[in-house]
PDB file of N, H, CA, C and O in Angstrom:
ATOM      1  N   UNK A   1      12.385  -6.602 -16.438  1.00  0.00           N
ATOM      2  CA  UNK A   1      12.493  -5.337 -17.117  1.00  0.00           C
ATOM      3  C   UNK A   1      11.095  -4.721 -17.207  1.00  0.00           C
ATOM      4  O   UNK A   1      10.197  -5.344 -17.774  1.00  0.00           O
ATOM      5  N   UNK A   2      10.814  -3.123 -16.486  1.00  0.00           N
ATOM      6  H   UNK A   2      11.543  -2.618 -16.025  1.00  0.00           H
ATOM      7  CA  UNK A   2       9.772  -2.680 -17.373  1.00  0.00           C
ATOM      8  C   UNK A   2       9.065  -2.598 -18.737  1.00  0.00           C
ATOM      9  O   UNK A   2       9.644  -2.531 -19.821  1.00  0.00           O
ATOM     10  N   UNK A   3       7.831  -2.611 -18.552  1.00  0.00           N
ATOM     11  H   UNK A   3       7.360  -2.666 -17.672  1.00  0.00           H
ATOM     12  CA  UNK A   3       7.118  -2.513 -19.567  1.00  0.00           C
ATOM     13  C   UNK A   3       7.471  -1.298 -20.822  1.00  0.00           C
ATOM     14  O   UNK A   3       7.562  -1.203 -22.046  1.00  0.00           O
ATOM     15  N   UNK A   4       7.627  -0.221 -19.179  1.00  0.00           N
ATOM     16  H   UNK A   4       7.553  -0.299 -18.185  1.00  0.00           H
ATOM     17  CA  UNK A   4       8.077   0.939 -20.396  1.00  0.00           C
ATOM     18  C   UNK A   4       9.603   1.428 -21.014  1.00  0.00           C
ATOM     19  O   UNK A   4       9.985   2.442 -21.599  1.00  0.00           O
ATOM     20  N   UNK A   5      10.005   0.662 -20.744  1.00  0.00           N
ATOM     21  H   UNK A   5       9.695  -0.161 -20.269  1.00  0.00           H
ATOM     22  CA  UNK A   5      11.300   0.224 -20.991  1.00  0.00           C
ATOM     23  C   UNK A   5      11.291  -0.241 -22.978  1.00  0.00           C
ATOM     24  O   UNK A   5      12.186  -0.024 -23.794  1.00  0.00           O
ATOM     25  N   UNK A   6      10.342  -0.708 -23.132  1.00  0.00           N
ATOM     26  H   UNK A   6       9.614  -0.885 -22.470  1.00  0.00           H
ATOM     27  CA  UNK A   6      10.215  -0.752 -24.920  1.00  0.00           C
ATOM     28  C   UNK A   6       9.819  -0.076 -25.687  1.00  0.00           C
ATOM     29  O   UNK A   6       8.956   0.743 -25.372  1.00  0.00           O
ATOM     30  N   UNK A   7      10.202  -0.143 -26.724  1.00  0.00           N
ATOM     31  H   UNK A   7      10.904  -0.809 -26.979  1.00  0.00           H
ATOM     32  CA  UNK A   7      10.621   1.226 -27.618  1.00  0.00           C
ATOM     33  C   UNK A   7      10.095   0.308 -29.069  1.00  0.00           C
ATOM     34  O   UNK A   7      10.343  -0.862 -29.360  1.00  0.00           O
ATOM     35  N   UNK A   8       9.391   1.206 -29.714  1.00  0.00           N
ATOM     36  H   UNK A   8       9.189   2.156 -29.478  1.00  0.00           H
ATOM     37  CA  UNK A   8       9.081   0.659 -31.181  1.00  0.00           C
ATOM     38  C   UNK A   8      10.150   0.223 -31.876  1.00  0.00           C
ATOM     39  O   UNK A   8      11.145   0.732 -31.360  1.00  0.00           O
ATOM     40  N   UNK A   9      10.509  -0.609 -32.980  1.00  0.00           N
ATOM     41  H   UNK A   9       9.701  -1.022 -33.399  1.00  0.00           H
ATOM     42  CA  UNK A   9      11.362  -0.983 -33.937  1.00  0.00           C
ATOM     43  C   UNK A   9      11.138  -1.079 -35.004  1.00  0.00           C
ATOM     44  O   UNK A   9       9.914  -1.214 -35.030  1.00  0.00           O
ATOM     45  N   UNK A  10      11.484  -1.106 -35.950  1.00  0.00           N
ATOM     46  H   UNK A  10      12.477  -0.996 -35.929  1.00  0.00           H
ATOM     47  CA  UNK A  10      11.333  -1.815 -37.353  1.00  0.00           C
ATOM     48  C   UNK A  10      12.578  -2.394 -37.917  1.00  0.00           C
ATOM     49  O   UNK A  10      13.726  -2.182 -37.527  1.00  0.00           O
ATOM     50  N   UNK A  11      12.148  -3.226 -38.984  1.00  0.00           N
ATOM     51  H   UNK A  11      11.215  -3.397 -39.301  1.00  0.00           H
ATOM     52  CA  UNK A  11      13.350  -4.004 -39.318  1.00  0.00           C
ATOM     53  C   UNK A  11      14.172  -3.072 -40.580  1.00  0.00           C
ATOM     54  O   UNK A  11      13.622  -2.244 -41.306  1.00  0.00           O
ATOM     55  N   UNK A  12      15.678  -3.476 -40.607  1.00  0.00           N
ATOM     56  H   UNK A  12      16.125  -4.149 -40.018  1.00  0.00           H
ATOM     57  CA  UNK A  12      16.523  -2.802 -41.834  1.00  0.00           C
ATOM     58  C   UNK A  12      16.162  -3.591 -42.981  1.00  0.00           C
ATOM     59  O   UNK A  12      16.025  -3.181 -44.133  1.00  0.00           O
ATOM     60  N   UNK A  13      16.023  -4.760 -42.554  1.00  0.00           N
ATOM     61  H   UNK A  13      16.135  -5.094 -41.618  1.00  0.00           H
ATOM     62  CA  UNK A  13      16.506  -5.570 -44.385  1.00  0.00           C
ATOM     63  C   UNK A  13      14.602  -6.461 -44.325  1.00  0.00           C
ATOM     64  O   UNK A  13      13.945  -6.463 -43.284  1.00  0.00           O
ATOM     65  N   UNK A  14      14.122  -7.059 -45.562  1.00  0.00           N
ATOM     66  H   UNK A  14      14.656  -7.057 -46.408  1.00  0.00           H
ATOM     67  CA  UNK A  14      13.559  -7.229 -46.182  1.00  0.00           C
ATOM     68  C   UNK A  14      13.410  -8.987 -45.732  1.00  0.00           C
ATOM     69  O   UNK A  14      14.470  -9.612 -45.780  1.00  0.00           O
ATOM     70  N   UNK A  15      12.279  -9.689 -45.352  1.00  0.00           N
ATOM     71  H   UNK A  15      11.419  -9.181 -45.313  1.00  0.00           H
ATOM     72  CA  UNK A  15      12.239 -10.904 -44.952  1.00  0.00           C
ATOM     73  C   UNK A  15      11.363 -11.894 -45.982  1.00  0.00           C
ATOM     74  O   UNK A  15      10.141 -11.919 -46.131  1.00  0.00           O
ATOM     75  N   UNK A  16      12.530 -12.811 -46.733  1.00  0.00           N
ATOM     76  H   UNK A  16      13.523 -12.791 -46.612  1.00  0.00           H
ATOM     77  CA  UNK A  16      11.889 -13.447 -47.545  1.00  0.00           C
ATOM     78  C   UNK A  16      11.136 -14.619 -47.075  1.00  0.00           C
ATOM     79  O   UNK A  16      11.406 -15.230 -46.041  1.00  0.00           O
ATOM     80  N   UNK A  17       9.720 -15.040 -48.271  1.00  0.00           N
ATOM     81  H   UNK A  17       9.500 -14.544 -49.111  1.00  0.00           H
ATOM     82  CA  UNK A  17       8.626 -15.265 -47.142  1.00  0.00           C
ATOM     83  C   UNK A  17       8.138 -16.618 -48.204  1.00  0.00           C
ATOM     84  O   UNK A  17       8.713 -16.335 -49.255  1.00  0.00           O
ATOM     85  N   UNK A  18       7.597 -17.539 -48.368  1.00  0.00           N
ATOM     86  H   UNK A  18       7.130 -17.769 -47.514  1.00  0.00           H
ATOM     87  CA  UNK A  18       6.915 -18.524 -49.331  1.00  0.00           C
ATOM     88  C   UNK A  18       5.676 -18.700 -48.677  1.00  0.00           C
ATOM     89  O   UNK A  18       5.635 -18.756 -47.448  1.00  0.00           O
ATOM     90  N   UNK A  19       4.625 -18.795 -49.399  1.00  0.00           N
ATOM     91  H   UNK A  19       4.658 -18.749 -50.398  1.00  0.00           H
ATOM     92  CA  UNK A  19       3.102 -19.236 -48.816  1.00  0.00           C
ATOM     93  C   UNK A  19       3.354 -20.535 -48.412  1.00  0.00           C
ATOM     94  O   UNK A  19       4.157 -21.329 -48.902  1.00  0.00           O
ATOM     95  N   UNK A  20       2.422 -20.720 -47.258  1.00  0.00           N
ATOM     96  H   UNK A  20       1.770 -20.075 -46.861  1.00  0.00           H
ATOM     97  CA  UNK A  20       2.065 -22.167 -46.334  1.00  0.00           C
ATOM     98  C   UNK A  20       1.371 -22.703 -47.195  1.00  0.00           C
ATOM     99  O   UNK A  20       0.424 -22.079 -47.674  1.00  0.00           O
ATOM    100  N   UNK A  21       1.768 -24.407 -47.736  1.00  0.00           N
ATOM    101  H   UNK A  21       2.537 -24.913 -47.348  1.00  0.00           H
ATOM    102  CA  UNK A  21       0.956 -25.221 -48.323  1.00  0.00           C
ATOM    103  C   UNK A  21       0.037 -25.960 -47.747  1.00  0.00           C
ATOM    104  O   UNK A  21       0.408 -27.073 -47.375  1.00  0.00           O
ATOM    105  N   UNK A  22      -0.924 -25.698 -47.588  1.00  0.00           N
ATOM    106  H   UNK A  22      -1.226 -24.794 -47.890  1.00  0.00           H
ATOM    107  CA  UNK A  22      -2.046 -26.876 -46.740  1.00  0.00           C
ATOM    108  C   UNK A  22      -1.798 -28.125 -46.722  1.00  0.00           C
ATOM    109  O   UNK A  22      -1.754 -28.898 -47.680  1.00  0.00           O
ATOM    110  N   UNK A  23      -1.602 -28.370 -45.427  1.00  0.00           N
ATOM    111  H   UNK A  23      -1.637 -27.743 -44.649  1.00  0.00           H
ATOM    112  CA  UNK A  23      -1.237 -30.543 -45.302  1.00  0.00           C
ATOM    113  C   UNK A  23       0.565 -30.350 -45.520  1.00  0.00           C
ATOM    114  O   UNK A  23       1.261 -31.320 -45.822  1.00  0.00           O
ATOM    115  N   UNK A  24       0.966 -29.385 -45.376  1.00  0.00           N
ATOM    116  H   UNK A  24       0.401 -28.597 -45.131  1.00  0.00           H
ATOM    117  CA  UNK A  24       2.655 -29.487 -45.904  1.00  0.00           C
ATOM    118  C   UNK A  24       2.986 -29.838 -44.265  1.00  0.00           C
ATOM    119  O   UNK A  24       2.373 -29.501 -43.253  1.00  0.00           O
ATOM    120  N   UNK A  25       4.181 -30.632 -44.435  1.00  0.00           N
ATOM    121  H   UNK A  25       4.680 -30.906 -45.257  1.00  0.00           H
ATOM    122  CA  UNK A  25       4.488 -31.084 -43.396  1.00  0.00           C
ATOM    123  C   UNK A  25       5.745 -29.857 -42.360  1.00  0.00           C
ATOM    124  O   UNK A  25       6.945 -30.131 -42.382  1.00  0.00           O
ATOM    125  N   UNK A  26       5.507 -29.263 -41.979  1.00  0.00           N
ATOM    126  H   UNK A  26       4.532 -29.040 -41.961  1.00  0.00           H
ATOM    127  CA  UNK A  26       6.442 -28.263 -41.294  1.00  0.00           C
ATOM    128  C   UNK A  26       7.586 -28.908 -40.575  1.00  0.00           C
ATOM    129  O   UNK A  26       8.776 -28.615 -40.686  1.00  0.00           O
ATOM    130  N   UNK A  27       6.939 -30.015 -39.672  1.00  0.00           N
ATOM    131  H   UNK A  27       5.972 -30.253 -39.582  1.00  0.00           H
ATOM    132  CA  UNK A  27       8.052 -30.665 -38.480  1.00  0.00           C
ATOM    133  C   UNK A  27       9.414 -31.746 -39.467  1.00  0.00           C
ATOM    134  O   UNK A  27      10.583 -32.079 -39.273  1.00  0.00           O
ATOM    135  N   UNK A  28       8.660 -31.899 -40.236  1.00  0.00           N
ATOM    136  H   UNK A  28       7.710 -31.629 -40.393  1.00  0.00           H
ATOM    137  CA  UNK A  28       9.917 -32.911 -41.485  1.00  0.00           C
ATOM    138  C   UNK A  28      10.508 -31.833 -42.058  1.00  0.00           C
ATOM    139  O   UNK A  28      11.622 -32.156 -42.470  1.00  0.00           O
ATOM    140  N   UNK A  29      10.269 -30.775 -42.250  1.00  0.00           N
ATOM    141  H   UNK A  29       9.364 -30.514 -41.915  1.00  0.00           H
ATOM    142  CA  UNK A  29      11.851 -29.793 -42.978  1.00  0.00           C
ATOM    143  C   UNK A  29      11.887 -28.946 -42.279  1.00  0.00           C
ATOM    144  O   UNK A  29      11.836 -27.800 -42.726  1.00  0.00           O
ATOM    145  N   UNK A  30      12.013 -29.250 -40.568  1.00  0.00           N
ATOM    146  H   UNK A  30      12.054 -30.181 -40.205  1.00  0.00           H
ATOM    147  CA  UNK A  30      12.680 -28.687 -39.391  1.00  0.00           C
ATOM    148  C   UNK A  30      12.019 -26.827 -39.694  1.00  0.00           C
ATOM    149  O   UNK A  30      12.839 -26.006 -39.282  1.00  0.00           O
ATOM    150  N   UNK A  31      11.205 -26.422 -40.089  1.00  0.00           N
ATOM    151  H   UNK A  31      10.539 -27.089 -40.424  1.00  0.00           H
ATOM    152  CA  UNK A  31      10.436 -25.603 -39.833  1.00  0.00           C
ATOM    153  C   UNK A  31       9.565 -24.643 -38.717  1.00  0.00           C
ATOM    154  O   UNK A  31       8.350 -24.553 -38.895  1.00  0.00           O
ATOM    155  N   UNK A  32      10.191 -23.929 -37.570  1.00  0.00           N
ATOM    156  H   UNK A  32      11.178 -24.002 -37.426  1.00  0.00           H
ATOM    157  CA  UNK A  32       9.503 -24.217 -36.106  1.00  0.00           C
ATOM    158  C   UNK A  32       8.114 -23.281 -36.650  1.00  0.00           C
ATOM    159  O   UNK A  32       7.904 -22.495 -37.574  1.00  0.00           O
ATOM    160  N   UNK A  33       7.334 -23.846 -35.528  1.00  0.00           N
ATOM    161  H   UNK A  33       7.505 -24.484 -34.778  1.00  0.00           H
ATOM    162  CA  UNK A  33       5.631 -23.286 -35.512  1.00  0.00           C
ATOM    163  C   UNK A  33       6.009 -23.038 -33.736  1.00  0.00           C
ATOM    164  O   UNK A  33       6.577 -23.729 -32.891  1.00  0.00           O
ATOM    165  N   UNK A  34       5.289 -21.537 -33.730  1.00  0.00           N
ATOM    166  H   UNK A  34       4.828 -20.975 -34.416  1.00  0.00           H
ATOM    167  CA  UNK A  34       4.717 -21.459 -32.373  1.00  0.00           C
ATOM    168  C   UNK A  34       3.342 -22.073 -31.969  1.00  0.00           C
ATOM    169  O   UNK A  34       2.371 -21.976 -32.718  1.00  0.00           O
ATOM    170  N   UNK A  35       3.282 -22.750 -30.687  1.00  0.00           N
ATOM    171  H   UNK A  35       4.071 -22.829 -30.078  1.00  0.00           H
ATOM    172  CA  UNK A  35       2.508 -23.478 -30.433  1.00  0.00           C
ATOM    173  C   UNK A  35       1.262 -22.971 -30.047  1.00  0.00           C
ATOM    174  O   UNK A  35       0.258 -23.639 -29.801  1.00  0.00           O
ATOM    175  N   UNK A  36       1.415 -21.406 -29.995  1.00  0.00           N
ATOM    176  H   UNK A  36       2.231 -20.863 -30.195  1.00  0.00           H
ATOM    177  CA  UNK A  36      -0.278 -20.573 -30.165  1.00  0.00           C
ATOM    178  C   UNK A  36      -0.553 -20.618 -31.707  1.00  0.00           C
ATOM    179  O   UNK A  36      -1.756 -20.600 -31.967  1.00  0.00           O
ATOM    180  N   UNK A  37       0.235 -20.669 -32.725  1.00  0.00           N
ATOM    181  H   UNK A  37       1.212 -20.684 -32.513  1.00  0.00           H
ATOM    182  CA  UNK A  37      -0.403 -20.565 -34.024  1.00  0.00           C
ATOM    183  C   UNK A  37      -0.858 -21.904 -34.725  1.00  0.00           C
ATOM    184  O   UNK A  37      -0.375 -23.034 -34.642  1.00  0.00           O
ATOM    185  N   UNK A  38      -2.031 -21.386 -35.504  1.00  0.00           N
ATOM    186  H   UNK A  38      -2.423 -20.468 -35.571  1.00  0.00           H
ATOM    187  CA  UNK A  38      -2.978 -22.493 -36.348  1.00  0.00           C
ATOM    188  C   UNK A  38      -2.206 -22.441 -37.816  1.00  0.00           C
ATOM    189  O   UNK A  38      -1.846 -21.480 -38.496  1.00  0.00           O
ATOM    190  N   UNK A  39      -2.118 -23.642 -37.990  1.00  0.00           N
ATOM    191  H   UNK A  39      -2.411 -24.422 -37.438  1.00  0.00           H
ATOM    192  CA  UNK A  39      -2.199 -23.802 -39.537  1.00  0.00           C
ATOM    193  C   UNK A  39      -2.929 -23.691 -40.163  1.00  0.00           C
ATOM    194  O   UNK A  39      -3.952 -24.329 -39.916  1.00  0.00           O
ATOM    195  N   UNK A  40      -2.900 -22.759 -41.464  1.00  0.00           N
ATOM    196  H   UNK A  40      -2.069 -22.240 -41.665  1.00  0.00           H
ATOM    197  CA  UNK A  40      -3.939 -22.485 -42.199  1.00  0.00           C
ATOM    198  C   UNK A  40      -3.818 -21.667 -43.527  1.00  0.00           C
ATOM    199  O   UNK A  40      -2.700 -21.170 -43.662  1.00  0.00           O
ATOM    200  N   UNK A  41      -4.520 -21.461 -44.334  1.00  0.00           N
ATOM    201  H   UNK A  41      -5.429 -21.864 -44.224  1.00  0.00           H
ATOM    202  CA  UNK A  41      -4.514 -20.948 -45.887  1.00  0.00           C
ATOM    203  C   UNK A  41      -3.866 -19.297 -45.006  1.00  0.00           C
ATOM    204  O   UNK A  41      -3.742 -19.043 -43.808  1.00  0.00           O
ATOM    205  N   UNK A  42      -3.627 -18.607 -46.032  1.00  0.00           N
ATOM    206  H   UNK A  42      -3.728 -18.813 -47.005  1.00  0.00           H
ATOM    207  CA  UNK A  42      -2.665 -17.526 -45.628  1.00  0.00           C
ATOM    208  C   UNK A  42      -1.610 -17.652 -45.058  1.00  0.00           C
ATOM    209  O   UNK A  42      -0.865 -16.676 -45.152  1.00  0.00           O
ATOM    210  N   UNK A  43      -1.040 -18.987 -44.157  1.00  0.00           N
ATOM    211  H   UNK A  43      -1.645 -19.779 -44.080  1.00  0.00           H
ATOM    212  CA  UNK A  43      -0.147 -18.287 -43.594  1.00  0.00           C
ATOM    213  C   UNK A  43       1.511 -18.493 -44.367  1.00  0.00           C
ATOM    214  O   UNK A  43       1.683 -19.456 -45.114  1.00  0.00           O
ATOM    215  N   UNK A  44       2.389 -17.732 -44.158  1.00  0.00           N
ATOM    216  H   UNK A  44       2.249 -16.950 -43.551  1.00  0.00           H
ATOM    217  CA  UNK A  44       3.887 -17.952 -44.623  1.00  0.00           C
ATOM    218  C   UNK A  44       4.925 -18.541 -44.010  1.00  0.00           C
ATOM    219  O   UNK A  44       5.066 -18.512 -42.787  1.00  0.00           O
ATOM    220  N   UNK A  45       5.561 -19.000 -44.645  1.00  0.00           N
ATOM    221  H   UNK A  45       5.447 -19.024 -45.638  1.00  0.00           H
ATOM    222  CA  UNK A  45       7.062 -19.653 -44.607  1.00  0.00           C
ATOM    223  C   UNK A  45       8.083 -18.735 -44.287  1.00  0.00           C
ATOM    224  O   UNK A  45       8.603 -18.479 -45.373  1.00  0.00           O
ATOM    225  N   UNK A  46       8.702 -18.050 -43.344  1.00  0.00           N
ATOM    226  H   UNK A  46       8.279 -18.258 -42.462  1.00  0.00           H
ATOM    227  CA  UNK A  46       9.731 -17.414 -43.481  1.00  0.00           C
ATOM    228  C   UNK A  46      10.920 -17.923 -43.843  1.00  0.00           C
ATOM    229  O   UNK A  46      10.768 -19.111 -44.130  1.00  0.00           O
ATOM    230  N   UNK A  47      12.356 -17.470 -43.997  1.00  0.00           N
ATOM    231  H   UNK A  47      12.480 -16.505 -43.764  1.00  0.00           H
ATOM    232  CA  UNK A  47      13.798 -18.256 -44.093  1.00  0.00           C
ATOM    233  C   UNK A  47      14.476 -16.690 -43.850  1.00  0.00           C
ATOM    234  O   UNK A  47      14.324 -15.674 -44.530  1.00  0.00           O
ATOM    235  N   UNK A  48      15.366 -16.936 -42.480  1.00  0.00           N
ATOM    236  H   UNK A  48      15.489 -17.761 -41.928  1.00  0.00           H
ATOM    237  CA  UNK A  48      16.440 -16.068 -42.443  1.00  0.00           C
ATOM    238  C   UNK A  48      17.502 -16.220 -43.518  1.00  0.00           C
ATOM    239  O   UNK A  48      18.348 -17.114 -43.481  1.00  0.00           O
ATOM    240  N   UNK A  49      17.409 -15.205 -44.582  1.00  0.00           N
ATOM    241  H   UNK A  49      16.722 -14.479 -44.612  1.00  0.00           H
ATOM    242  CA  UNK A  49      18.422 -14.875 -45.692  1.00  0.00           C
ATOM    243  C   UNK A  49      19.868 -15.485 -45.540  1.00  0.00           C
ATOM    244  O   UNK A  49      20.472 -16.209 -46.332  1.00  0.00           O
ATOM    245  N   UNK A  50      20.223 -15.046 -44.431  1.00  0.00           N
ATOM    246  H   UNK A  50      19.733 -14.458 -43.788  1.00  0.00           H
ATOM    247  CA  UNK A  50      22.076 -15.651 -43.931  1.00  0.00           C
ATOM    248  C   UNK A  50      22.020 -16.939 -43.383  1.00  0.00           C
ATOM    249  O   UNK A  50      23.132 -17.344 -43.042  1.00  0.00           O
ATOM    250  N   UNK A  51      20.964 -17.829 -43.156  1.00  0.00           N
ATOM    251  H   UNK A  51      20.061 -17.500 -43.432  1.00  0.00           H
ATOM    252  CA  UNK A  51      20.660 -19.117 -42.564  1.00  0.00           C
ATOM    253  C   UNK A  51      19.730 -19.527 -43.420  1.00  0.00           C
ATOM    254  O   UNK A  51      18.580 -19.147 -43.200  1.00  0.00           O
ATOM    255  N   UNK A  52      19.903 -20.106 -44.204  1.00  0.00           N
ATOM    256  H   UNK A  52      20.837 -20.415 -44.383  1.00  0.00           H
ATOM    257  CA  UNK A  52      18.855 -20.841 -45.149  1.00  0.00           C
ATOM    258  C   UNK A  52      18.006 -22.052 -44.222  1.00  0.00           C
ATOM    259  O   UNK A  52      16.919 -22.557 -44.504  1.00  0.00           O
ATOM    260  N   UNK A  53      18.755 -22.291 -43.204  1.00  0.00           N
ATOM    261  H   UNK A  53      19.638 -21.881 -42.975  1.00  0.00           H
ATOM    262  CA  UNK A  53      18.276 -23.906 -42.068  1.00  0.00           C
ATOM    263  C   UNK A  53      17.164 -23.563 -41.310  1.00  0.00           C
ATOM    264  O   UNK A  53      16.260 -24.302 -40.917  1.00  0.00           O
ATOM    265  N   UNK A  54      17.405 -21.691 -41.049  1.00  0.00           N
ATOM    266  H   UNK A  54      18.138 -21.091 -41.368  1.00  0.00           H
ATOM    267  CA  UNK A  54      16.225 -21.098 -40.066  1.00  0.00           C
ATOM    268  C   UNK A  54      15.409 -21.076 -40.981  1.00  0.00           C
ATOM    269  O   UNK A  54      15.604 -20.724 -42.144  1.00  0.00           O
ATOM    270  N   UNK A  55      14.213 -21.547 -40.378  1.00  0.00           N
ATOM    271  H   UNK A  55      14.054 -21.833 -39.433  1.00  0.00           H
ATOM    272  CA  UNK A  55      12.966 -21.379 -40.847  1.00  0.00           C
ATOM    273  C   UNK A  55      11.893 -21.348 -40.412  1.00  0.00           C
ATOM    274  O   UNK A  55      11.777 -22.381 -39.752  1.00  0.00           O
ATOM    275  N   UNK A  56      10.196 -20.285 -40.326  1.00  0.00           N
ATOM    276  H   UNK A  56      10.291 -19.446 -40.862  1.00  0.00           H
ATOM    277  CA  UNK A  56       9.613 -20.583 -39.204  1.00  0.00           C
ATOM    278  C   UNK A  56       8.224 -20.199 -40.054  1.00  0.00           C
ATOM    279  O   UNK A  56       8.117 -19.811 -41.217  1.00  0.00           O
ATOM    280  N   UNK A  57       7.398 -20.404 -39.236  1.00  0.00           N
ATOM    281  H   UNK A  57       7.485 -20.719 -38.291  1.00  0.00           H
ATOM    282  CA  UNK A  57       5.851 -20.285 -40.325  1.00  0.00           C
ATOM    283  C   UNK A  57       5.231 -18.591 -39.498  1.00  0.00           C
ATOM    284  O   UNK A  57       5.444 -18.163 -38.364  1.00  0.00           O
ATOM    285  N   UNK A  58       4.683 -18.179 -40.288  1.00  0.00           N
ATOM    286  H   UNK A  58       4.510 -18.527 -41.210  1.00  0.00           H
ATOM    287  CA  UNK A  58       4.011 -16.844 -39.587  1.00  0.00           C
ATOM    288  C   UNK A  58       2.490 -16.686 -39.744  1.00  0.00           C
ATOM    289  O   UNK A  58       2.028 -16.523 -40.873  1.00  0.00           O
ATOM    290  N   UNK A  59       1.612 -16.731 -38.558  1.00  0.00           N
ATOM    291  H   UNK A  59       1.987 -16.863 -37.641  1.00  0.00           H
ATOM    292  CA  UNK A  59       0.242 -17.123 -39.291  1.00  0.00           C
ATOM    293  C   UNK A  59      -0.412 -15.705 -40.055  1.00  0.00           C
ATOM    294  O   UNK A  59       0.137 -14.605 -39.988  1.00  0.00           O
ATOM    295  N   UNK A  60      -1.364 -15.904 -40.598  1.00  0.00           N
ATOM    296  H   UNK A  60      -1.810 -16.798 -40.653  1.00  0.00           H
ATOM    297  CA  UNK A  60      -1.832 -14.890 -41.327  1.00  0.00           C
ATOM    298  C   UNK A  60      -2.492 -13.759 -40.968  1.00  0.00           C
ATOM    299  O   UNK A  60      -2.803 -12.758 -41.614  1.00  0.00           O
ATOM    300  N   UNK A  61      -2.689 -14.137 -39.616  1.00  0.00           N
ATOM    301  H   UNK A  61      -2.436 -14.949 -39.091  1.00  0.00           H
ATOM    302  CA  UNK A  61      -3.631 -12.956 -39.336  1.00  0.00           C
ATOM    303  C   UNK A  61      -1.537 -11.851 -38.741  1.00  0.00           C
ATOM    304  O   UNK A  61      -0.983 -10.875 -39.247  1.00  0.00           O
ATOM    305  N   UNK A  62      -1.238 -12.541 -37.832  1.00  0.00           N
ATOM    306  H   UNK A  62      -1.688 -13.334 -37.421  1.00  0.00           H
ATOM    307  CA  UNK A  62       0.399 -11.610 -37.840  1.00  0.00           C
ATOM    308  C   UNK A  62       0.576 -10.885 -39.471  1.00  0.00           C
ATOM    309  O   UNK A  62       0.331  -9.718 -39.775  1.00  0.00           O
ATOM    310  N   UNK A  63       1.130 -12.103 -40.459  1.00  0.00           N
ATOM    311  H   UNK A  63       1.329 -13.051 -40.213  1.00  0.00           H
ATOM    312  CA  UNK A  63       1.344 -11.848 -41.261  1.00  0.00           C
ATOM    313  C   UNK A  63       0.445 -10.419 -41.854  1.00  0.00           C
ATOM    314  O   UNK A  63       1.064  -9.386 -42.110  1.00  0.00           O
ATOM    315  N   UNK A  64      -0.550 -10.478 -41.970  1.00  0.00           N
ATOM    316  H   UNK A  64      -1.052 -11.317 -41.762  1.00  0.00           H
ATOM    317  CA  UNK A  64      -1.365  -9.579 -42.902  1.00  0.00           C
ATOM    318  C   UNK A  64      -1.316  -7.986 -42.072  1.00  0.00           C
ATOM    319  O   UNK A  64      -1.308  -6.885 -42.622  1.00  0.00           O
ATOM    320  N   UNK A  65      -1.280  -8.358 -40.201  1.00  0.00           N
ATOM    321  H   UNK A  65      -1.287  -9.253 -39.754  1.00  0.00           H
ATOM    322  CA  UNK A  65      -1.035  -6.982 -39.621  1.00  0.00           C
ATOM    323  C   UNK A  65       0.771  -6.685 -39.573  1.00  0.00           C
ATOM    324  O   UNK A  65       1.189  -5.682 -38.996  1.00  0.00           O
ATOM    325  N   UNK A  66       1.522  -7.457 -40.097  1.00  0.00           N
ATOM    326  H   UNK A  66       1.182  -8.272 -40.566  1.00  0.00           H
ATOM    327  CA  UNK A  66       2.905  -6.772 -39.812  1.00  0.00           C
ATOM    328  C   UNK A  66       3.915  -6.446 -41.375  1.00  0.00           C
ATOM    329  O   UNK A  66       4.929  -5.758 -41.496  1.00  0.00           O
ATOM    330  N   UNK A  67       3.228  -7.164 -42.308  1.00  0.00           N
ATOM    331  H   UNK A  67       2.404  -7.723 -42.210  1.00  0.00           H
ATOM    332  CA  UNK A  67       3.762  -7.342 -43.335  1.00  0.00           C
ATOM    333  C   UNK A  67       3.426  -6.580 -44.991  1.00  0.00           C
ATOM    334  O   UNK A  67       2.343  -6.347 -45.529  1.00  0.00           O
ATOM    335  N   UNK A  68       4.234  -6.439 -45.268  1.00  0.00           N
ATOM    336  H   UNK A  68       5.114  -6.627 -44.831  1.00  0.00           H
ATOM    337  CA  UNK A  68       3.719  -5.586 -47.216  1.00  0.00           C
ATOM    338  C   UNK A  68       4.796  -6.686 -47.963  1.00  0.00           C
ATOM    339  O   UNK A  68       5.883  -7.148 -47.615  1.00  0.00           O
ATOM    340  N   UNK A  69       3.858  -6.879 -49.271  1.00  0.00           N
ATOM    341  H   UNK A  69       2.975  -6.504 -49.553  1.00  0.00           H
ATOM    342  CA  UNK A  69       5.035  -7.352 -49.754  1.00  0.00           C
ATOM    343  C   UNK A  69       5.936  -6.013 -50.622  1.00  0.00           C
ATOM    344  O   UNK A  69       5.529  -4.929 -51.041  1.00  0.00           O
ATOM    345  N   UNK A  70       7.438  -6.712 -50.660  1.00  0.00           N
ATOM    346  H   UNK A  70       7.770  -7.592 -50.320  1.00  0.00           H
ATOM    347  CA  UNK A  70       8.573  -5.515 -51.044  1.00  0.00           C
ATOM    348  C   UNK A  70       8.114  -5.404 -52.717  1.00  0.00           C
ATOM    349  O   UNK A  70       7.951  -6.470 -53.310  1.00  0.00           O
ATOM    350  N   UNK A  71       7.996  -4.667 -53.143  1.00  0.00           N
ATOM    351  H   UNK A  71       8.128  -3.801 -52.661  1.00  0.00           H
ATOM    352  CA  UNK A  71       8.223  -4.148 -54.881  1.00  0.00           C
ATOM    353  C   UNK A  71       9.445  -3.819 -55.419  1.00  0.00           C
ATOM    354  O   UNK A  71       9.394  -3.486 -56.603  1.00  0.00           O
ATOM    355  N   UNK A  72      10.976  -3.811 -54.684  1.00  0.00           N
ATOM    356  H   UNK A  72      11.018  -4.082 -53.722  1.00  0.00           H
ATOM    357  CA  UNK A  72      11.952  -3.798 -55.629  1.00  0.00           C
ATOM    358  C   UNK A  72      12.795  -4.372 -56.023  1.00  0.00           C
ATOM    359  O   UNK A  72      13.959  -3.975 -56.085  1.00  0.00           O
ATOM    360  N   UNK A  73      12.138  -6.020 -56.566  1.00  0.00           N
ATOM    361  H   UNK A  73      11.192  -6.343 -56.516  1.00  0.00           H
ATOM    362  CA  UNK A  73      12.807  -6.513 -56.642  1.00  0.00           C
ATOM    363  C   UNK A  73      12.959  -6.520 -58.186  1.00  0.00           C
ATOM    364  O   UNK A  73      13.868  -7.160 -58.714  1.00  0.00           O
TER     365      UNK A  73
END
């Protein structure tokens, strides 16, 4: 598929997120990490809302350029 073939997006619903604990074990509560990202202070825990099982880490520097946290809750 072309390049220019993609089109900006944004998401509808709201992605709940928990801070990364340093030394927390990701691979024991089936957690996936992409294998370009570092573990490290800043980064988050995601969990797909309708799948509590999905779960994936987001590093911080992503995190801090893609993310706000929501205020209405």
């Amino acid at each position: 598929m072309p390049d220019d073939d993609f089109k900006d997006y944004i998401k509808k619903t709201i992605q709940p997120m928990r801070p990364y604990v340093l030394g927390e074990d990701l691979d024991a509560q089936g957690i996936s990490v992409w294998n370009g990202d570092d573990l490290g202070a800043g980064g988050m825990i995601a969990v797909n809302p309708k799948d509590p099982a999905d779960r994936w880490y987001v590093g911080k520097k992503f995190f801090e350029e893609n993310y706000i946290i929501w205020e209405g809750q």
